[in-house]
N, C-alpha and C positions, 0 to 999 in steps of 0.2 A: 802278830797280825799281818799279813798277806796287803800290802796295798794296791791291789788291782782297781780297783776301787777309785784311787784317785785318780786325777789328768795330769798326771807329770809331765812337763813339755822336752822337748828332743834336747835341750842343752842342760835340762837338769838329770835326763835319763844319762847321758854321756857323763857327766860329773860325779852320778853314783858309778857307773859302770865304772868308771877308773878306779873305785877304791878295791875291785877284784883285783886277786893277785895274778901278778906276769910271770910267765915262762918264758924263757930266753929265747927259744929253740921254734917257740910260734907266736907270730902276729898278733900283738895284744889289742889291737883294733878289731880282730873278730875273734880270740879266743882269752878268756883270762879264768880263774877259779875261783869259786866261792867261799866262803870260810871253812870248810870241809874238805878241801881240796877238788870239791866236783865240776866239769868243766861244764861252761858256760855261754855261750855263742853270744853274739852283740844284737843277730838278726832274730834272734827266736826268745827276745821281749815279750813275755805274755802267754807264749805257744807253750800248753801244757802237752801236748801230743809229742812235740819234742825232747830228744833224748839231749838236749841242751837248753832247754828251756828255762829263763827263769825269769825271776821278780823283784820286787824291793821291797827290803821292810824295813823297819825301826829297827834297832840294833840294841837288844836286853842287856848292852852289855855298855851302854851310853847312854850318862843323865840326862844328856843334851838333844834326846830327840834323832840320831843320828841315823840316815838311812844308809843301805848296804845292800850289795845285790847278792839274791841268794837263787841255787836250784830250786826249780819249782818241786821237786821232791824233797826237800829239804825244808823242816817248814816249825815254825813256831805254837809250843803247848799254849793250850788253851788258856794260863795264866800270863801270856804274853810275858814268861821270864827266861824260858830256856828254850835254844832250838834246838830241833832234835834229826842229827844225822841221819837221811836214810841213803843218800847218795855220794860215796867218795870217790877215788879214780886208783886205778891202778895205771902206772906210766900215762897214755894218751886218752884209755877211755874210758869209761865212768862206769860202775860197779857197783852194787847193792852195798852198802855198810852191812856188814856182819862184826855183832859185838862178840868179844872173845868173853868167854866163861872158864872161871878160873874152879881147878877139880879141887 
């Protein structure tokens, strides 16, 4: 479930945004990645228009309630159990997930 929804205040949004992962190579204060590897701007909180856009949800994969920032293109089934890749990165910029199918 997408928490747009709620009023997260600026020091709880910085305490998820930290749990994105760091690249060495850029500024993890404005760039870090999602669980998918999709990259994720700090300033484009909320901005779906953005090719870095994203959100916070509960994390299906935590008893404890845990939030976790995710691309806004990247987003959780309707059973709020699994999220479902549609944006990962190739090197620096972010890229349609295409599932491989096996012949």
């Amino acid at each position: 479930m997408l928490e747009d929804d709620m009023n997260f205040d600026k020091k709880l949004i910085q305490k998820i945004w930290e749990k994105g992962r760091k690249d060495a190579n850029l500024n993890s204060n404005v760039f870090r990645q999602d669980r998918f590897g999709a990259w994720i701007k700090h300033a484009e909180y909320n901005k779906s228009e953005s090719m870095y856009g994203w959100t916070i949800i509960k994390n299906p994969d935590s008893k404890d309630s845990e939030y976790i920032p995710i691309h806004l293109k990247n987003c959780i089934n309707e059973n709020d159990t699994v999220i479902e890749c549609n944006v990962t990165s190739a090197g620096t910029t972010n890229i349609q997930h295409v599932e491989s199918s096996e012949i």
